[in-house]
C-alpha positions as CSV (number, residue, x, y, z in Angstrom):
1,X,0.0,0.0,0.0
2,X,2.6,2.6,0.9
3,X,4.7,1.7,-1.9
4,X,1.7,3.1,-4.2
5,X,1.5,6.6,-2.3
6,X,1.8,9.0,-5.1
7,X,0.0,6.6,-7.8
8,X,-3.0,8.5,-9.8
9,X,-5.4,4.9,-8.3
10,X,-7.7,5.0,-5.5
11,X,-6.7,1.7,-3.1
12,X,-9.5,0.7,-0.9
13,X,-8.7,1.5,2.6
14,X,-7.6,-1.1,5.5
15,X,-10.4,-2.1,6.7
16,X,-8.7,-5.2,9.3
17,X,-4.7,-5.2,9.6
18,X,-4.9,-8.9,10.4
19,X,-6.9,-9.9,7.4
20,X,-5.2,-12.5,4.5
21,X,-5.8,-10.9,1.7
22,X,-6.7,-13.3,-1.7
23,X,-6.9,-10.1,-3.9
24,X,-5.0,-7.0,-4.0
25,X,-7.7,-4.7,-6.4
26,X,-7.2,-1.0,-6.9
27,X,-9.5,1.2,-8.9
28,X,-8.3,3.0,-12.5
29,X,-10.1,5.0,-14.2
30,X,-8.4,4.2,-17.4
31,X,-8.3,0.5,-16.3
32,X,-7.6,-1.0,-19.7
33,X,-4.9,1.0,-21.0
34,X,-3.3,0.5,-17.2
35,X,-3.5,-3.0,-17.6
36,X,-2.0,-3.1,-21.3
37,X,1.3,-1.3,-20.1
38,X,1.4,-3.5,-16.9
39,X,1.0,-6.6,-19.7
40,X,3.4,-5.0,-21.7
41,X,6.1,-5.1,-18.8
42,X,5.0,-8.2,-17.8
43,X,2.9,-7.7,-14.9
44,X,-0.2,-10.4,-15.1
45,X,-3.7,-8.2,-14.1
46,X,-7.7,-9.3,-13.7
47,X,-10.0,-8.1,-13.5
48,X,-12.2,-10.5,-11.5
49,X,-15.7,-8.7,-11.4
50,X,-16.4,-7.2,-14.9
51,X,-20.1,-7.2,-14.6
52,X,-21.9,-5.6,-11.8
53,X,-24.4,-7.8,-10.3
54,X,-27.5,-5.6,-11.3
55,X,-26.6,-6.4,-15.1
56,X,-26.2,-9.9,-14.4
57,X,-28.2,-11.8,-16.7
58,X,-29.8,-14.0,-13.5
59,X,-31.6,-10.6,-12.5
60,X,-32.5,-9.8,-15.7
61,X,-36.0,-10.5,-15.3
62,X,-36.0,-8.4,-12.1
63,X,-35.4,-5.0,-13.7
64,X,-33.3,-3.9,-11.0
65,X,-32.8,-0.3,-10.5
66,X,-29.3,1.8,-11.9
67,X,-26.4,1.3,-9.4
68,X,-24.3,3.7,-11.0
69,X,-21.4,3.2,-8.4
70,X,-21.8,-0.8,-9.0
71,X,-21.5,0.1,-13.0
72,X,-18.3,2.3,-12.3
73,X,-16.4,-0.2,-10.0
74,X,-17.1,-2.9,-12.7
75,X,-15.1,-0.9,-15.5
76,X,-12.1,0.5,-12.5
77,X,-11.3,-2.7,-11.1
78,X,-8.0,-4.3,-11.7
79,X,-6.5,-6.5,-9.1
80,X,-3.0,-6.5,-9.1
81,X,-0.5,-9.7,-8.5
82,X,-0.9,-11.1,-5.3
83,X,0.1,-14.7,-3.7
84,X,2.1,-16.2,-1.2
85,X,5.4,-16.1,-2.4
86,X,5.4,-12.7,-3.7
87,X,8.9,-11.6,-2.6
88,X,9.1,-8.3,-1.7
89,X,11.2,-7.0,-4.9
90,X,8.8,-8.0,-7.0
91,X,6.0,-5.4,-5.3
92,X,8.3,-3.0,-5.2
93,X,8.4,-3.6,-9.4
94,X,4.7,-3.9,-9.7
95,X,4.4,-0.4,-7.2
96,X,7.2,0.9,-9.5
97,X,5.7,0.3,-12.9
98,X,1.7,1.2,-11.6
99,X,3.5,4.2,-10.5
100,X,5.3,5.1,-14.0
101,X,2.4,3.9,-15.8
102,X,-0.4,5.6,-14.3
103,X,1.4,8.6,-14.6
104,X,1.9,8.2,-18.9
């Protein structure tokens, strides 16, 4: 997190210190070109929830209401490499290039 002060993302906040984390997602607004450079250099990205659950096809029938915040998160988040042997030097890259990237 601290490695990413600086970065033109939103990161959302700590919510429990002791919690294992499975994803590390951070919110861009220009997600896809983000995650083309990160490719580029190597970095592996997903973007695990494309869809937001009110456009699911399940509640289709439903006609559920907007959820404009839902529909923004869906095209922002990109969760970034994260797994139990990350070594340290390798966040420091993936901070790095997020950093430099972002920032292009």
């Amino acid at each position: 997190r601290s490695l990413l002060d600086g970065a033109p993302i939103a990161i959302p906040p700590e919510m429990d210190p002791g919690h294992v984390y499975h994803l590390f997602p951070i919110r861009a607004r220009q997600r896809a070109a983000l995650q083309d450079r990160l490719h580029a250099s190597g970095i592996e990205t997903l973007v695990h929830y494309p869809t937001p659950i009110s456009q699911q096809p399940a509640f289709e029938s439903l006609y559920p209401a907007d959820c404009p915040h839902a529909l923004r998160a869906a095209g922002e988040v990109l969760s970034l490499p994260l797994y139990p042997g990350l070594a340290a030097t390798t966040v420091a890259t993936v901070a790095d290039a997020v950093r430099k990237e972002s920032s292009s």
